[in-house]
ZALODREN-60173 format. One line per field, with one value per residue: residue in one letter; x, y, z of N, C-alpha, C, O in turn. Coordinates in nm, 2 decimals. Example, Ala and Ser with C-alpha at 12.3 -4.5 7.8 and 13.67 -1.06 7.14 Angstrom:
! residues 2
vexba <- [a;s]
n_x <- [1.32;1.28]
n_y <- [-0.57;-0.22]
n_z <- [0.78;0.71]
ca_x <- [1.23;1.37]
ca_y <- [-0.45;-0.11]
ca_z <- [0.78;0.71]
c_x <- [1.32;1.29]
c_y <- [-0.33;0.00]
c_z <- [0.78;0.79]
o_x <- [1.42;1.34]
o_y <- [-0.33;0.11]
o_z <- [0.85;0.80]
***
This chain:
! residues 73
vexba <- [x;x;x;x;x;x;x;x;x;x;x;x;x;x;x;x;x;x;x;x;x;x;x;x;x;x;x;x;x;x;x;x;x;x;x;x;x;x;x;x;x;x;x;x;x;x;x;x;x;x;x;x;x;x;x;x;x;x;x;x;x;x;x;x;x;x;x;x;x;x;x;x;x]
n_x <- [5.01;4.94;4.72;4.75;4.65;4.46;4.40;4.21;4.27;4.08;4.08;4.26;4.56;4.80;4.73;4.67;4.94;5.05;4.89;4.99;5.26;5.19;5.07;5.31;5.50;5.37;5.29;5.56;5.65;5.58;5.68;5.62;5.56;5.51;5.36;5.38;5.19;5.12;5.20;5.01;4.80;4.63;4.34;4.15;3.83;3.74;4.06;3.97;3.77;3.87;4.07;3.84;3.71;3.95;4.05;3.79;3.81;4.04;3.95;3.72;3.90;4.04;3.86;3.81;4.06;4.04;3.82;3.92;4.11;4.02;3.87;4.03;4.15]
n_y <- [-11.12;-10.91;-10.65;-10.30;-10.10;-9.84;-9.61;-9.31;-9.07;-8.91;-8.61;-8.45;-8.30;-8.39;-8.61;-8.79;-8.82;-8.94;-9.18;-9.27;-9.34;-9.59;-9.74;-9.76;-9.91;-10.17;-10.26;-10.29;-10.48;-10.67;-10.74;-10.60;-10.33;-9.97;-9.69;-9.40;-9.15;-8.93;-8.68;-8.59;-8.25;-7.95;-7.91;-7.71;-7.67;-7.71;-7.84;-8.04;-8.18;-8.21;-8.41;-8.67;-8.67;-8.77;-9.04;-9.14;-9.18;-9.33;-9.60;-9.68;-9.71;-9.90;-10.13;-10.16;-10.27;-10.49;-10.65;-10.69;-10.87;-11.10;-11.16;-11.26;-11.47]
n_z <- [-8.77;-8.51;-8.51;-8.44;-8.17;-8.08;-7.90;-7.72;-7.50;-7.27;-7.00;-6.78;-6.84;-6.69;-6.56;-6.78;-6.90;-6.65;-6.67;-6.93;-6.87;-6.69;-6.89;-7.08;-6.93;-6.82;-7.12;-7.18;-7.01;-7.06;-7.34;-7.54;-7.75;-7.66;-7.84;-7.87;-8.04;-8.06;-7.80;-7.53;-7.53;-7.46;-7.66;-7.96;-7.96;-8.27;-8.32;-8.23;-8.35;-8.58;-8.53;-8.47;-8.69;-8.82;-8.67;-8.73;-8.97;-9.03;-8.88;-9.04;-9.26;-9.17;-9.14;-9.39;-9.51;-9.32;-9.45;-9.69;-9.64;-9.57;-9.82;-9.93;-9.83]
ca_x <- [5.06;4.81;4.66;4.80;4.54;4.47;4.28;4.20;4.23;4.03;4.10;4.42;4.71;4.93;4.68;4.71;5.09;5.09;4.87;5.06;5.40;5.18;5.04;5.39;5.56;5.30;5.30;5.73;5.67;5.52;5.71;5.53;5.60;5.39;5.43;5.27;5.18;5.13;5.18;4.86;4.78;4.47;4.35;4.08;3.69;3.83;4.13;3.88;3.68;3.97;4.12;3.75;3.71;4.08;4.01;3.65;3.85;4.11;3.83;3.69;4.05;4.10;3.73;3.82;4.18;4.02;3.74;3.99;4.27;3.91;3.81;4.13;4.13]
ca_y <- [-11.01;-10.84;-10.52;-10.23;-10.06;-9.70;-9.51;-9.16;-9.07;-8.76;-8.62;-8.36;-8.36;-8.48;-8.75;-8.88;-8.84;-9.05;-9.30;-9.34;-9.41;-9.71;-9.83;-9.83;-10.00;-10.31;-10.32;-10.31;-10.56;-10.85;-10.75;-10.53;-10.20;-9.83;-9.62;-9.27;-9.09;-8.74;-8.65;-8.54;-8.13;-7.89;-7.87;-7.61;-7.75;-7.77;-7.96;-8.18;-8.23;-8.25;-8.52;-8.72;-8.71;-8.86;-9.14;-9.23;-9.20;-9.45;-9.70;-9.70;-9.76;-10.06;-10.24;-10.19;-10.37;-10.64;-10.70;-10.77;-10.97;-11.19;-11.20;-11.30;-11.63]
ca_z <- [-8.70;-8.42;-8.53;-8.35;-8.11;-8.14;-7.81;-7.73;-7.30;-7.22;-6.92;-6.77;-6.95;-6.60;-6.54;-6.92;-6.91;-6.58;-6.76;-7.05;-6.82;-6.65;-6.97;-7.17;-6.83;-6.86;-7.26;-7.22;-6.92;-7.16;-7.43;-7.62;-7.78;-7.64;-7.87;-7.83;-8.17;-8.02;-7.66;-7.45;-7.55;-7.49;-7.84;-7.96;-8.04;-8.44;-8.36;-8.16;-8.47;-8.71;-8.46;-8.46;-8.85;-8.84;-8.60;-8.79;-9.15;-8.98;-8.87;-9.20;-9.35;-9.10;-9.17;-9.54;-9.49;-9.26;-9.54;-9.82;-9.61;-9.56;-9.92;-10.00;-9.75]
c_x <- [4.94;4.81;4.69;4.66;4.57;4.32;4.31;4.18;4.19;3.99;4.24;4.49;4.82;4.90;4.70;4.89;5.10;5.04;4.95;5.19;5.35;5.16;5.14;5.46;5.48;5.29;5.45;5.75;5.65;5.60;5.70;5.56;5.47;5.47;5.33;5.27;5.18;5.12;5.06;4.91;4.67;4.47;4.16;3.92;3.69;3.91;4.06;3.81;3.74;4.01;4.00;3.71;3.83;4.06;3.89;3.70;3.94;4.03;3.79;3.79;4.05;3.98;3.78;3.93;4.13;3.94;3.81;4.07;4.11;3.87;3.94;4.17;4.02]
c_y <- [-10.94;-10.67;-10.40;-10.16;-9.91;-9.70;-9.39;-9.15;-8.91;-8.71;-8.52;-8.44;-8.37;-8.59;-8.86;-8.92;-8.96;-9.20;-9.36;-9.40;-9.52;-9.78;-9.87;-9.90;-10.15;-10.33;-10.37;-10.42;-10.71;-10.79;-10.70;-10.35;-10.06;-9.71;-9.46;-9.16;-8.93;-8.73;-8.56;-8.37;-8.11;-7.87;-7.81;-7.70;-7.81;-7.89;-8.07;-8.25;-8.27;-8.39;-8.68;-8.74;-8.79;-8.98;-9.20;-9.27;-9.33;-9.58;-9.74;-9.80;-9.92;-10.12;-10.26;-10.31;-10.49;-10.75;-10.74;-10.83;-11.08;-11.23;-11.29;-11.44;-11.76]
c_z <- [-8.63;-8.48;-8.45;-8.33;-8.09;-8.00;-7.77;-7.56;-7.37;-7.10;-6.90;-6.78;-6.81;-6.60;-6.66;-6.90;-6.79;-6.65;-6.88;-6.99;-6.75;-6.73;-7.07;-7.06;-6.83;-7.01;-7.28;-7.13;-6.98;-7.25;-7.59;-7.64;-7.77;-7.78;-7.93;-7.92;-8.14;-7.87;-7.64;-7.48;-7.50;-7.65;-7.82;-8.00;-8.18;-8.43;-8.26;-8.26;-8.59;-8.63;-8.45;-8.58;-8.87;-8.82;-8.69;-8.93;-9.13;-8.98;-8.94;-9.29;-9.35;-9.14;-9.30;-9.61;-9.45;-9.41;-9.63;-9.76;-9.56;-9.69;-9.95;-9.93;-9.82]
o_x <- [4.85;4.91;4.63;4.57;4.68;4.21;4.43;4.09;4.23;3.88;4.33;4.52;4.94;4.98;4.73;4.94;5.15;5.11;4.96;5.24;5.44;5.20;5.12;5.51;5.55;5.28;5.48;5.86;5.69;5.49;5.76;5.57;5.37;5.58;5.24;5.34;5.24;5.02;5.03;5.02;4.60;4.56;4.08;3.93;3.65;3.88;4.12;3.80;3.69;3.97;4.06;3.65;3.81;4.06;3.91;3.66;3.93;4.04;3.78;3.77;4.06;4.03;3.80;3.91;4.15;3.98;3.77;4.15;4.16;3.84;3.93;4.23;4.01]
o_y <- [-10.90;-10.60;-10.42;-10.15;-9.86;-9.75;-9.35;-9.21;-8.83;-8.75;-8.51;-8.55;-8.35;-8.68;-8.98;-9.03;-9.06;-9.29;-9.48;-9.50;-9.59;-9.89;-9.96;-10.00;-10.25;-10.45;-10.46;-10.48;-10.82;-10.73;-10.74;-10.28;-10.06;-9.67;-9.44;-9.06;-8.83;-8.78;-8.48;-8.34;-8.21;-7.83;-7.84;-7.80;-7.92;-8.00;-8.17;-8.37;-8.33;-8.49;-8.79;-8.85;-8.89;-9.05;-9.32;-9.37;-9.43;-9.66;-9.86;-9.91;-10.01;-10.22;-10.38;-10.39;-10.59;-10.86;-10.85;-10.86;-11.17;-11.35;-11.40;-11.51;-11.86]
o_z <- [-8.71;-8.50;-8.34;-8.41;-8.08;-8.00;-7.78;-7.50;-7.46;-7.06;-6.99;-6.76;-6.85;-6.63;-6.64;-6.89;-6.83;-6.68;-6.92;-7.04;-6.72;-6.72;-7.15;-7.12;-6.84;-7.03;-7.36;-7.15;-6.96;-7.29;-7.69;-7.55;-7.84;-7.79;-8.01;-7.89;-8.19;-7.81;-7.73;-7.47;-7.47;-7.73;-7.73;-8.07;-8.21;-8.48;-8.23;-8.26;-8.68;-8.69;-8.43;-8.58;-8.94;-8.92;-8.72;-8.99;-9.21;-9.08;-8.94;-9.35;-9.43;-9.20;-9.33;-9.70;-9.51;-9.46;-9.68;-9.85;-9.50;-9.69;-10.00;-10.00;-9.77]
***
């Protein structure tokens, strides 16, 4: 099963919104499900740094998962 992919656009929040309606129209075009965890906000310098501890704690998570679905092969 492919690994679901997790990115961060930075950049105004119309231009994101239009991006996300071209990139779930080509993920739905092959077949493939967008599915958009939190819609585009301004968020404060904090929730930029709460949001960037999240994302690195994630990353972490996923190396840790990859590493044992490998030991386990």
């Amino acid at each position: 099963m492919p690994s679901k992919k997790h990115y961060l656009l930075t950049t105004g929040i119309e231009s994101l919104n239009k991006a996300i309606d071209v990139i779930n129209s080509v993920i739905t075009k092959y077949g493939g499900v967008c599915d958009v965890s939190m819609a585009p906000k301004a968020v404060t310098a904090t929730e930029d740094a709460e949001l960037q501890a999240l994302l690195e704690r994630k990353e972490m998570e996923n190396a840790m998962e990859s590493d044992e679905e490998s030991d386990e092969e």
